[in-house]
C-alpha positions in Angstrom: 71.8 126.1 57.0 72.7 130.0 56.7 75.4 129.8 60.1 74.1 127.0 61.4 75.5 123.5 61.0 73.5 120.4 60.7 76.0 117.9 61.1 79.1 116.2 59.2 80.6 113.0 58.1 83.6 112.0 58.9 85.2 109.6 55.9 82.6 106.6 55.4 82.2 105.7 59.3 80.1 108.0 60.9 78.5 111.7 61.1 77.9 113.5 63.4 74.9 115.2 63.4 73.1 118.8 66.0 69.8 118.4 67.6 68.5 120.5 70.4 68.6 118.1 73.5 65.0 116.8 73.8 65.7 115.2 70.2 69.3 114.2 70.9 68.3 112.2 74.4 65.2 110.4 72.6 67.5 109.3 69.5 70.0 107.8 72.0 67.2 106.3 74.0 65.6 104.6 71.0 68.9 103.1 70.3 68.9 105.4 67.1 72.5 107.2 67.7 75.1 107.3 70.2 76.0 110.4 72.0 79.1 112.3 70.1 82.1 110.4 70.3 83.9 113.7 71.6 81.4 115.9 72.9 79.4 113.4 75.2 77.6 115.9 77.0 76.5 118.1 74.0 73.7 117.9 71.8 75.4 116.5 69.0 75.3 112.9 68.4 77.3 110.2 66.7 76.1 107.8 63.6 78.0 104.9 62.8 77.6 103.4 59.6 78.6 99.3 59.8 76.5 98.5 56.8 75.7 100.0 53.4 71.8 100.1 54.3 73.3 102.7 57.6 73.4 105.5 54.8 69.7 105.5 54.6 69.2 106.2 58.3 72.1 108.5 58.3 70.4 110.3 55.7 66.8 110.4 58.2 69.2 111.7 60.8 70.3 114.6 58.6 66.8 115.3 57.2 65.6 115.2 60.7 68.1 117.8 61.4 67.8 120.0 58.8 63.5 119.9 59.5 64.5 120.6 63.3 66.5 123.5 62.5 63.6 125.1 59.7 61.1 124.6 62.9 62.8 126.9 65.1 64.2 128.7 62.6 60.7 129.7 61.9 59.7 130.1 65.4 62.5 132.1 66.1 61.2 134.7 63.4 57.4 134.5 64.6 58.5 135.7 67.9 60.0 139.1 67.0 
């Protein structure tokens, strides 16, 4: 989204997708992702599909992005 990236997939076994950290550390907690697979620490977080239906919720985790990113996005422009 303009120089921002959402996230990525990476062949057909996971993505990885940006959040700020709040959002990042409450997917992990609710057992919805897994912190990224090279970049523990970071706000970016690992998917891992094991089953066709994972696309779906791949798909929620990208959507959730991409509304996360509009948010500030529009925030960012209402402060200036």
């Amino acid at each position: 989204m303009g120089r921002r990236e959402l996230g990525h997939v990476h062949g057909d076994h996971l993505a990885d997708i940006a959040f700020p950290m709040d959002v990042r550390n409450r997917l992990i907690a609710e057992g919805k992702a897994e912190p990224h697979h090279m970049l523990p620490n970071s706000g970016w977080i690992t998917f891992k599909f094991s089953k066709e239906s994972d696309v779906e919720s791949a798909v929620e985790l990208f959507r959730l992005s991409y509304e996360v990113a509009v948010s500030k996005k529009s925030a960012d422009i209402s402060s200036r």
